[in-house]
C-alpha positions as CSV (number, residue, x, y, z in Angstrom):
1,X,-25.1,-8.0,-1.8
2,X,-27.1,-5.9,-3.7
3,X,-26.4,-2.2,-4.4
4,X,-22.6,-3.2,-3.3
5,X,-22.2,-5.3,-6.5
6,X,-23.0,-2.8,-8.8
7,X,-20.3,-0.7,-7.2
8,X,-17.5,-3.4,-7.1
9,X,-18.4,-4.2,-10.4
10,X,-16.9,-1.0,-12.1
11,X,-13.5,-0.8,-11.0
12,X,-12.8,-4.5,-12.0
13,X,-14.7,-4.1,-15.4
14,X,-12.0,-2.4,-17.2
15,X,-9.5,-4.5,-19.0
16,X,-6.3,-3.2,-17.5
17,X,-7.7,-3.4,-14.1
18,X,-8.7,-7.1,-14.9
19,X,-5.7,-8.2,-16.1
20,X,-3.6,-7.2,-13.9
21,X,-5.7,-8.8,-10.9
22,X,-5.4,-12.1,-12.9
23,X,-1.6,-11.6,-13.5
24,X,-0.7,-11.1,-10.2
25,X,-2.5,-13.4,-8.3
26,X,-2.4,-16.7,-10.5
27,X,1.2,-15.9,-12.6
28,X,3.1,-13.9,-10.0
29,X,2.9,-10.7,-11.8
30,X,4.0,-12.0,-15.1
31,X,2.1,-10.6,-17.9
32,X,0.0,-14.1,-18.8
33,X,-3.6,-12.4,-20.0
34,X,-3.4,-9.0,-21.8
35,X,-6.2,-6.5,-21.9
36,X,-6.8,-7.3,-25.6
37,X,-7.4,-11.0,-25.3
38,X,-10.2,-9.8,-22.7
39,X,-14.0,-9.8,-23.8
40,X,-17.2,-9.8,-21.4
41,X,-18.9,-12.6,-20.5
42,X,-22.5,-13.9,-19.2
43,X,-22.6,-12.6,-15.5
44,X,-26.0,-14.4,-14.9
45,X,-27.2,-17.6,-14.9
46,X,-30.1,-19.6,-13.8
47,X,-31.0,-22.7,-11.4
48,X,-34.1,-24.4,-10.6
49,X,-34.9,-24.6,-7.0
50,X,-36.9,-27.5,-5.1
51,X,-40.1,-26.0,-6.0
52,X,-38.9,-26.4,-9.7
53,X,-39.0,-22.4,-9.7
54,X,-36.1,-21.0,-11.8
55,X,-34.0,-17.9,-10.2
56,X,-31.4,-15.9,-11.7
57,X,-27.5,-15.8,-9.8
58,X,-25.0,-13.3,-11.0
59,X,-20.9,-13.2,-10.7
60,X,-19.7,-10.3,-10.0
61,X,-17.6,-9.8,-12.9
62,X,-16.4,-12.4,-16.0
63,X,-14.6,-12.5,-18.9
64,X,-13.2,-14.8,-21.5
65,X,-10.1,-14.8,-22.2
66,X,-9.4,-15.3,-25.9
67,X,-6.3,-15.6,-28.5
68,X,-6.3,-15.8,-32.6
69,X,-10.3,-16.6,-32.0
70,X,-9.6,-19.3,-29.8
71,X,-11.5,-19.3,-25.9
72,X,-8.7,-20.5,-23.9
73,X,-10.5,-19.9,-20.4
74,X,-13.1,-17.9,-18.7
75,X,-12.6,-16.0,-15.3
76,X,-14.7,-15.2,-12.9
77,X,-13.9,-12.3,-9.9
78,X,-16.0,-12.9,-7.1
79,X,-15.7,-9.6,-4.2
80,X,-16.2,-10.4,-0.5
81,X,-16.5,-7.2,2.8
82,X,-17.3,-10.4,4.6
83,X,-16.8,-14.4,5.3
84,X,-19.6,-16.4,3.6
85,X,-19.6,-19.9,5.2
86,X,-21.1,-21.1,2.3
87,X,-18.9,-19.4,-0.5
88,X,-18.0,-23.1,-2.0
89,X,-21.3,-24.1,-3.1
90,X,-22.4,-20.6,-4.8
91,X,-18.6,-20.5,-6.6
92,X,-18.7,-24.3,-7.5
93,X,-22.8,-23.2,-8.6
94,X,-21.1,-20.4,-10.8
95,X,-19.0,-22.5,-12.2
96,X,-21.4,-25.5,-13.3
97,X,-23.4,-22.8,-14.7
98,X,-20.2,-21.7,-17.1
99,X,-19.5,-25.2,-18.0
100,X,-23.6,-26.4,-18.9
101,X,-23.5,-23.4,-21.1
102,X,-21.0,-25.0,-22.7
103,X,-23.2,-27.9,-23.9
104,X,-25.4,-25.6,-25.5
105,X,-25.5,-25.7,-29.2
106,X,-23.5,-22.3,-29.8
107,X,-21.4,-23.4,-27.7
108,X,-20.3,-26.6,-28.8
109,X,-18.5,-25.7,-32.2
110,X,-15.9,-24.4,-29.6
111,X,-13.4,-26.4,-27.8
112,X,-13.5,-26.8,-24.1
113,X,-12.1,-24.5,-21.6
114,X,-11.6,-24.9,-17.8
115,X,-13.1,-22.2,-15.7
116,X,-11.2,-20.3,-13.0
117,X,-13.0,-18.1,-9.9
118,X,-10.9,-15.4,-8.1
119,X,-12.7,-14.6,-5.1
120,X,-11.4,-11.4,-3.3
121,X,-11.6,-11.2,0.4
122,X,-10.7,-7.7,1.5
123,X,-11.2,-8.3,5.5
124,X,-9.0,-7.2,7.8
125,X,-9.1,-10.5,9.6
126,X,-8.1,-13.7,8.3
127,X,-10.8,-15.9,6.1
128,X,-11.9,-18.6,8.7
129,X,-15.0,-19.5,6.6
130,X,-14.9,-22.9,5.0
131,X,-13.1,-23.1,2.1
132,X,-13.9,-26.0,0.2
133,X,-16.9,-28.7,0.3
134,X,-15.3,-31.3,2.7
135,X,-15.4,-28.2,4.9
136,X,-19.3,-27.9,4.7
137,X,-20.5,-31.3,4.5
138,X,-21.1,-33.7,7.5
139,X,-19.8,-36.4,5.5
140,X,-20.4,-40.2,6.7
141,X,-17.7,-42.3,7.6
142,X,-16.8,-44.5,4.2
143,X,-18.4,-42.1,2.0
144,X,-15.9,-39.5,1.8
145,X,-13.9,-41.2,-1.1
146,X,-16.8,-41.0,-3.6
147,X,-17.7,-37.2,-2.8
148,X,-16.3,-35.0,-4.9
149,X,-14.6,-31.6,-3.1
150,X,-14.5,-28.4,-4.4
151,X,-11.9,-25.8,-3.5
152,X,-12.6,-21.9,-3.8
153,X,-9.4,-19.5,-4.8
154,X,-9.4,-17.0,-2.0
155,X,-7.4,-14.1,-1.9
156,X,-6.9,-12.4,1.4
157,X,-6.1,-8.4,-0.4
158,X,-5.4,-7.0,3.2
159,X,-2.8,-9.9,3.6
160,X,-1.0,-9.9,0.3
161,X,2.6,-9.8,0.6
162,X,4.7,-6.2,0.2
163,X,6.0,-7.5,-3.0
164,X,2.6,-8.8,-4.4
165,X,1.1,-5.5,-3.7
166,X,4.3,-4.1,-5.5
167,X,3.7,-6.1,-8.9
168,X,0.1,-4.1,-9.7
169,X,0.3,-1.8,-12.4
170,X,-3.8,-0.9,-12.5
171,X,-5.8,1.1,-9.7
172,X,-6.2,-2.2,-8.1
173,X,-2.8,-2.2,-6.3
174,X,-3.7,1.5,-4.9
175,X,-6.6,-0.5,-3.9
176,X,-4.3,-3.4,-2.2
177,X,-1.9,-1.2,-0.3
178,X,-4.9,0.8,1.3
179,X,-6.2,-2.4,3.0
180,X,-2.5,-3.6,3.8
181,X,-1.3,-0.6,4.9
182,X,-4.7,-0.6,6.9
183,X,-4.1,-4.2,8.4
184,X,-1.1,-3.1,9.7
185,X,-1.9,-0.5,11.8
186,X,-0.3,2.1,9.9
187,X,-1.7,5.6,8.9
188,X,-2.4,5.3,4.6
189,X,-2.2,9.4,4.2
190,X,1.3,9.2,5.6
191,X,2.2,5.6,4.1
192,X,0.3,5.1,1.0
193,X,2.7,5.8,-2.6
194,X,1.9,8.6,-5.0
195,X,0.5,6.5,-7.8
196,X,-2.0,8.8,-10.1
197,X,-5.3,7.1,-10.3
198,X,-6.5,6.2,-13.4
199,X,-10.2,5.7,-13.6
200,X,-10.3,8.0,-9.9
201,X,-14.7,8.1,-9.9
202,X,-15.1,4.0,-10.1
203,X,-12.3,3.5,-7.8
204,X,-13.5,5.5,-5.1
205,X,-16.8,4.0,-5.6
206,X,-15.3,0.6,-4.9
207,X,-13.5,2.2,-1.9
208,X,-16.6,3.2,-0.6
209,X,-18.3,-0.6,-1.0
210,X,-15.5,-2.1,0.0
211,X,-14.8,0.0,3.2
212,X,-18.8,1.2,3.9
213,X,-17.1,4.6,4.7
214,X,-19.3,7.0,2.4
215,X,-16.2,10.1,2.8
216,X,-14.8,8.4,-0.5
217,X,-18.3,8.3,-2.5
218,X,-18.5,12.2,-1.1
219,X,-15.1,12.8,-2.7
220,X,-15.7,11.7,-5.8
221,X,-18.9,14.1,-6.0
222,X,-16.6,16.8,-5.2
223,X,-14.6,16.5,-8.1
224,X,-15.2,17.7,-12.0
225,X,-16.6,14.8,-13.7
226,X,-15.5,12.2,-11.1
227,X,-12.0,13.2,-11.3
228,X,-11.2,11.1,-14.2
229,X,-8.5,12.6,-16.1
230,X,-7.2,14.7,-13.1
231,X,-3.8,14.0,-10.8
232,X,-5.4,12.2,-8.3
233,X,-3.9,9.6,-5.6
234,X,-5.0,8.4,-2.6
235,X,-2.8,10.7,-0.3
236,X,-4.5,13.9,-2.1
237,X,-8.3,12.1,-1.5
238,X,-7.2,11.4,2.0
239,X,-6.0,14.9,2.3
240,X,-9.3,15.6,1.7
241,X,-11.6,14.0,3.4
242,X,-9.1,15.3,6.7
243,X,-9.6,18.7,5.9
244,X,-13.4,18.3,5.3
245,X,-13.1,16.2,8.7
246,X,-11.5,19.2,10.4
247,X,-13.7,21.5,9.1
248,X,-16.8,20.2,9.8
249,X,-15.5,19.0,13.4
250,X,-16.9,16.7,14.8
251,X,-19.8,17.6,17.2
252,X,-20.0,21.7,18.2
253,X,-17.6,22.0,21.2
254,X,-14.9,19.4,19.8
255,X,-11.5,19.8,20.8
256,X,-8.4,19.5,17.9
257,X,-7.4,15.9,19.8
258,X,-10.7,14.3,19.4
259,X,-11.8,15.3,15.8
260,X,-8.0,14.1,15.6
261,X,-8.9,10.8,17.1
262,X,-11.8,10.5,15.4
263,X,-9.7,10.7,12.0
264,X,-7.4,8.3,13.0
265,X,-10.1,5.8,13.6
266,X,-12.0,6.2,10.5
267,X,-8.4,5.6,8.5
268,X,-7.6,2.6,10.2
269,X,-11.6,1.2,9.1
270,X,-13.4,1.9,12.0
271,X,-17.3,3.1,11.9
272,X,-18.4,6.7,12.2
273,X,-20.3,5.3,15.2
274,X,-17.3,3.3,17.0
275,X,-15.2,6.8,15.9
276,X,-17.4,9.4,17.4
277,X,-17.7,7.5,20.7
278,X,-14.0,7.0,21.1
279,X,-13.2,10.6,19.7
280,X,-15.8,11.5,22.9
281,X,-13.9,9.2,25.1
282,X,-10.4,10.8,24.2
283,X,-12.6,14.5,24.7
284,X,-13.5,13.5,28.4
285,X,-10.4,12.2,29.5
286,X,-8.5,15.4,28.0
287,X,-11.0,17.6,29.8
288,X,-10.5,15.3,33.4
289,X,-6.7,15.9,32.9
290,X,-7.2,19.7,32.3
291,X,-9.2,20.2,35.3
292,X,-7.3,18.0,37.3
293,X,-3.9,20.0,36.2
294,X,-5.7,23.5,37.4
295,X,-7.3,22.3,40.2
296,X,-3.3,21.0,41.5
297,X,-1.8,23.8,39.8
């Protein structure tokens, strides 16, 4: 995904943030990994192709997670805008990767640990990708039972319950009841809670990945160094890109109701493209109705 990694990767990279993903979605919010047992790990890895050419592959983000000096497992966060038929084999290639390098020699003095791969879908439609190897594989009658499957953990963040989105403590459950609130239909300036943003510049930059609406990256270059440190939430971001919306208008001639329209689409995740021509719509058919009331009035 290019550029995009880079972007998701910052939010997620902090400890608390980390944690907190991991807590929620594998213990049910209990507090299993804490930040301080956290410690980076390898995002990159290597494979040789069939013209026995190596190339590199990168996670998004990984860490170990450690205790008294003891590796007790390593996970991976993987970060999807989109479905990826073939998500299973690159997760099941990340993961083969984590557990050769543990043959290595500076490896071995330590005991084995299992390796565990979040990945996080934040769609607005259900996953209908495949989800596991069976899935992919035109498998031949009789051979199934000596083919090994291999099941990814998906996360749908847009579909996670009310009271999943509820156990976050980090940035990353701002992040979970935009896209919810989103999914639903429902406006987030209005609906979305008043939870100060802690690291506000990397957050918005995942916003801006994550949704491909640049308004949020634009926000943050407003602010005094990123806005880290300031009382931030989303509602006061939001707040802002309206007013710079309203301001700027939409095209010269705009009525109020379609730069209004146009905002409500770009909330609810549509393009500035797909926006502008239904704001346009919505400016036509308010025009017919006007001309239509005078020419009966």
């Amino acid at each position: 995904m290019g550029q995009k990694d880079s972007s998701e990767k910052l939010l997620e990279d902090y400890n608390d943030v980390f944690a907190d993903i991991v807590n929620v979605l594998l213990f049910n919010g209990r507090e299993v990994v804490k930040t301080e047992e956290l410690s980076e790990a390898p995002t990159d890895s290597q494979y040789k192709a069939m013209d026995d050419t190596l190339h590199e592959q990168e996670r998004d983000v990984a860490k170990y997670w450690e205790k008294c000096g003891i590796r007790i497992a390593m996970y991976g966060l993987e970060n999807q805008t989109g479905q990826d038929k073939d998500m299973p084999m690159r997760v099941f290639n990340y993961e083969g990767a984590a557990y050769r390098s543990q043959l290595t020699k500076e490896e071995k003095i330590n005991k084995r640990y299992p390796v565990v791969t979040l990945v996080l879908y934040f769609g607005l439609n259900h996953w209908s990708a495949p989800m596991s190897l069976y899935e992919m594989l035109d498998i031949p009658d009789g051979l199934q039972p000596y083919i090994n499957d291999f099941k990814i953990n998906l996360f749908e963040i847009a579909y996670l319950s009310n009271e999943q989105v509820k156990m976050f403590t980090s940035d990353f459950g701002i992040v979970a009841e935009y896209f919810s609130t989103v999914r639903k239909g429902m406006d987030p300036q209005t609906c979305m809670g008043q939870k100060k943003i802690l690291h506000v510049d990397e957050m918005l930059k995942l916003m801006t990945a994550m949704t491909g609406d640049r308004r949020f990256l634009e926000t943050v270059a407003s602010l005094p160094e990123g806005g880290n440190g300031m009382d931030i939430t989303m509602s006061t971001v939001l707040d802002q890109i309206e007013n710079k919306g309203i301001k700027k208008g939409i095209k010269k001639g705009s009525n109020e109701k379609g730069i209004r329209c146009y905002i409500n689409c770009r909330k609810r995740g549509l393009s500035e493209a797909d926006s502008q021509q239904i704001a346009e719509i919505s400016d036509d058919i308010v025009c017919a109705a006007e001309k239509q009331y005078l020419k009966n009035k």
